[in-house]
C-alpha positions as CSV (number, residue, x, y, z in Angstrom):
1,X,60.0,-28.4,0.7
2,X,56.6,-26.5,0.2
3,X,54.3,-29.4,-2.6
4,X,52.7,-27.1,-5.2
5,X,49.1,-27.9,-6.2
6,X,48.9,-28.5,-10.4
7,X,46.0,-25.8,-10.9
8,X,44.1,-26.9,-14.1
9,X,43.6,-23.6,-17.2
10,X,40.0,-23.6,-17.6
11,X,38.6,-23.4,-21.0
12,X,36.4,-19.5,-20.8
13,X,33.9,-18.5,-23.3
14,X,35.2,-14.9,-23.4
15,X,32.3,-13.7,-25.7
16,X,29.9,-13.9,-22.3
17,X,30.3,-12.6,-19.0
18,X,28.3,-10.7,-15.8
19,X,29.1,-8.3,-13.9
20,X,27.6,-8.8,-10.5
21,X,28.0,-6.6,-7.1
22,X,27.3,-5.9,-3.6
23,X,26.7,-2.2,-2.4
24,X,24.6,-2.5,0.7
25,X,25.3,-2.3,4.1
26,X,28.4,-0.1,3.5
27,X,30.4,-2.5,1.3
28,X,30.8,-1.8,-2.7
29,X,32.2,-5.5,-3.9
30,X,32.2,-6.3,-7.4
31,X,33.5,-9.7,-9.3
32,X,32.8,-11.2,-13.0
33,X,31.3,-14.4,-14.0
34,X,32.8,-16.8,-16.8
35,X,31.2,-19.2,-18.4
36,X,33.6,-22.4,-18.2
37,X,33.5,-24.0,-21.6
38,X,34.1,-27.8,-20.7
39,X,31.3,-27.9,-18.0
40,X,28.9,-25.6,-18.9
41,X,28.9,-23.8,-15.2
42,X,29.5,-20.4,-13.8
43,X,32.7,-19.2,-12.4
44,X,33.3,-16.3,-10.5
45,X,36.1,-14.4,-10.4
46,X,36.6,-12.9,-7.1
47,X,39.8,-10.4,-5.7
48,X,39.0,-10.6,-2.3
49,X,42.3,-9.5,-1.2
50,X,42.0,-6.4,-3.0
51,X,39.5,-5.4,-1.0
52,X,40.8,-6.1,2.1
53,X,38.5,-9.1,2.9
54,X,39.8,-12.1,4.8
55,X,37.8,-15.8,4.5
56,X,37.4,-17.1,7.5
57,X,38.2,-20.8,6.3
58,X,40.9,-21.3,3.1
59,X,38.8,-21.8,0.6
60,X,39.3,-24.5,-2.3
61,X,38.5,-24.8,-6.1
């Protein structure tokens, strides 16, 4: 039997966010920041799959 990780619901302020990109090189990547509520920091919301990029390592919250 697979153990599921409890994923925490993080608190966004939904009246700011940024819209940030890459288009050099040949790639055109885009993902949106949200500020997290409870700690103040920056969060970036990523579809990397969607794009058809592949991490080399799994990558963690």
């Amino acid at each position: 039997m697979e153990r599921v990780k409890e994923e925490k619901m993080h608190s966004l302020d939904d009246t700011m966010h940024v819209h940030v990109g890459y288009y050099e090189r040949g790639f055109d990547v885009e993902g949106v920041f949200f500020k997290n509520l409870e700690t103040g920091k920056w969060l970036l919301f990523f579809d990397h799959k969607s794009y058809g990029i592949t991490f080399l390592k799994p990558y963690e919250t």
